[in-house]
C-alpha positions in Angstrom: 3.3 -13.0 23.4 2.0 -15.2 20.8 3.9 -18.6 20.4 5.8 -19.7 17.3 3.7 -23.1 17.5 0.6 -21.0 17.1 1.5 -19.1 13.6 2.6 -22.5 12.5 -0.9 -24.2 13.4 -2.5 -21.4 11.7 -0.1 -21.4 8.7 -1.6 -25.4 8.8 -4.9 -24.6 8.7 -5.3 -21.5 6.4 -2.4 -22.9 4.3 1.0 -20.8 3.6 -0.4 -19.5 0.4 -3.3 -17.7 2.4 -0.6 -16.4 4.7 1.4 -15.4 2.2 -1.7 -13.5 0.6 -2.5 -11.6 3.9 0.9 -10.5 4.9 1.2 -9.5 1.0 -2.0 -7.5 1.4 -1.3 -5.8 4.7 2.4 -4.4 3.4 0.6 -3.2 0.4 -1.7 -1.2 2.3 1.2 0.4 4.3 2.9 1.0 0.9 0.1 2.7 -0.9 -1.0 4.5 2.9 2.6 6.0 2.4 2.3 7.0 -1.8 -0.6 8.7 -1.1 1.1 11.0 1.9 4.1 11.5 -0.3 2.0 12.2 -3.5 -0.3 14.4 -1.6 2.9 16.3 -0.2 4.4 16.6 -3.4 1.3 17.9 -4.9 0.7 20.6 -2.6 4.2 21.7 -2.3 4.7 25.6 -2.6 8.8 25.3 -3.4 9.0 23.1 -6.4 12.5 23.6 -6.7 12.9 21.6 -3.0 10.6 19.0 -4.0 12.4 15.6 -3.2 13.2 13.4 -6.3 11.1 10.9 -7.0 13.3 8.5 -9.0 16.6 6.4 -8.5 18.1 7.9 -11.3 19.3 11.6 -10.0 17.2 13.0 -11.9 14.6 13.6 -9.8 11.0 14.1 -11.0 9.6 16.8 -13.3 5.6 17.9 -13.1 6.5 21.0 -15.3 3.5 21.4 -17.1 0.9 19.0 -15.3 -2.2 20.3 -14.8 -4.4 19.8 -11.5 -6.2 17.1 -13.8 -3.1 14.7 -13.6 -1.8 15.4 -10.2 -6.0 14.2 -9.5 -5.4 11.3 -11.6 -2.3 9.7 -10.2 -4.0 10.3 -6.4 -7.1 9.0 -7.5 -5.4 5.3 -8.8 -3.5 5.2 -5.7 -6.5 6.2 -3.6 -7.9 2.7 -5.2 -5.2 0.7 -5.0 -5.1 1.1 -1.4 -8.6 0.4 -1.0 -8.3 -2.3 -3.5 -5.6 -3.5 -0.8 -7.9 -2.8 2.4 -10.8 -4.6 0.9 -8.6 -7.8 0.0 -6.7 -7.8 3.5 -10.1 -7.3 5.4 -11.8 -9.9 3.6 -8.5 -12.7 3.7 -8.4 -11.9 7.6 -12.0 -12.8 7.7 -11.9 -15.5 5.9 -8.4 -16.8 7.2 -10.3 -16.7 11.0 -13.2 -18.7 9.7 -11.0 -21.0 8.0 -9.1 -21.4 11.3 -12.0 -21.6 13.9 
């Protein structure tokens, strides 16, 4: 069990921005890990008509008419945003355990 004392030395030494910027970059890579299950679900669904809504508003979301060109596209820019989000988190751990050595 790590000690509150601990996250609070390295919170001194990194600084709470860096902190900040690393828990901010590992949620994002659960969050964009998760879009691209649900897209790739919703995308490969066989009963459109049970597809689960993919807005607030009731509404739910509508395809009708997209081709396999922009059901590619939208898993392609979440596909980078993730990475774009693994890259970042990787390289602020690395340089968060230098900083703190």
């Amino acid at each position: 069990q790590v000690q509150l004392a601990v996250y609070k030395e390295y919170g001194s030494l990194v600084g709470w921005f860096g902190v900040f910027s690393i828990v901010a970059s590992i949620v994002g890579i659960m969050v964009f890990q998760q879009l691209c299950d649900i897209w790739l679900a919703f995308w490969t669904d066989d009963s459109p008509d049970k597809r689960f809504p993919l807005s607030i508003s009731g509404e739910g979301f509508s395809a009708e008419g997209w081709s396999e060109v922009n059901y590619l596209r939208v898993y392609t820019w979440l596909v980078l945003l993730f990475c774009a989000f693994n890259f970042t988190g990787f390289w602020l751990e690395v340089w968060g355990g230098t900083v703190a050595a």
